[in-house]
N, C-alpha and C positions, 0 to 999 in steps of 0.2 A: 418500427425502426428499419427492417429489411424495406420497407415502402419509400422509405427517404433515399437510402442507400441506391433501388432501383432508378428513380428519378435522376440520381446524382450520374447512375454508371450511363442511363440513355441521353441526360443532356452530352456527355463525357464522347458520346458513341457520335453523337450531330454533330459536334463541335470537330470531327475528324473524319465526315464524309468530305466525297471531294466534292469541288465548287460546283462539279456539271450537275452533282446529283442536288440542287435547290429544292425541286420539287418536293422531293426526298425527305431532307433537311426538314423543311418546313411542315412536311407529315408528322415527323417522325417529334418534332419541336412543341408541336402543339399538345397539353396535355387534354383536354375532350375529345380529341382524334381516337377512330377505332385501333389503328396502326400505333399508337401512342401504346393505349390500352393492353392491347396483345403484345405489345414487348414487354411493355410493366410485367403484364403474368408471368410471361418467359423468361424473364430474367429472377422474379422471383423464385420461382420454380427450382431454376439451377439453382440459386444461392440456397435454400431447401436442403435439396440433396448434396450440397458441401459440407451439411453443416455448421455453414458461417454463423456466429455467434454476434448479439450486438456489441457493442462500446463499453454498454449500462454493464451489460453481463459479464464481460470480461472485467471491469475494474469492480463490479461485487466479488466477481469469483477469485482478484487480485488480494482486495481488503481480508476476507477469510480465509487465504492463506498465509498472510503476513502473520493474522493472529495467532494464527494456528503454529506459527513460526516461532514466534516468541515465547507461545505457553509452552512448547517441546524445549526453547532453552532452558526457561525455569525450570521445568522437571528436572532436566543434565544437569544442572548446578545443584536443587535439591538434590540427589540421588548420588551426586560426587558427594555431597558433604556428609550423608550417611553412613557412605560405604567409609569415608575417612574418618567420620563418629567410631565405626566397628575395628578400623585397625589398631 
C-alpha cells in the first residue's frame, strides 16, 4: 500500500516540476528509471518513519472501534438497569 501511495506522491512531484526541468520530468516519470527507483525508496522511507498507516488499516482499526462503541453502551444500559434493579 505505502508502494502505491509512493508512485501516486512522485507522479504528484512531476506533475509540479517546472517546464525547463523536462529532462527531469521524464526521469523522474518513467517507472524502470534508476532515479524513479531511488525516490520510490526515499519516499518510502519517510512515509516509514511517520508512521503513515494504510486506508485498509485505518478503516479496520475504524470498524473495531465502532464495535467496541456499542458493546460499552450496552454495558451503560445493562449496569443502569441493575443499579435501578438495587434501588
Amino acid at each position: 500500500m505505502i508502494s502505491h501511495f509512493a508512485k501516486q506522491f512522485i507522479d504528484d512531484v512531476v506533475k509540479h516540476l517546472p517546464a525547463s526541468g523536462d529532462a527531469i520530468a521524464s526521469a523522474f516519470s518513467e517507472q524502470g528509471s534508476d532515479a524513479h527507483r531511488q525516490l520510490n525508496v526515499c519516499v518510502e522511507a519517510a512515509l516509514r518513519k511517520m508512521n503513515v498507516v494504510s486506508r485498509d488499516e485505518f478503516d479496520a482499526q475504524t470498524a473495531v472501534l465502532q464495535r467496541t462503541r456499542k458493546k460499552v453502551d450496552a454495558l451503560e444500559k445493562q449496569l443502569q438497569t441493575l443499579e435501578s434493579a438495587l434501588k
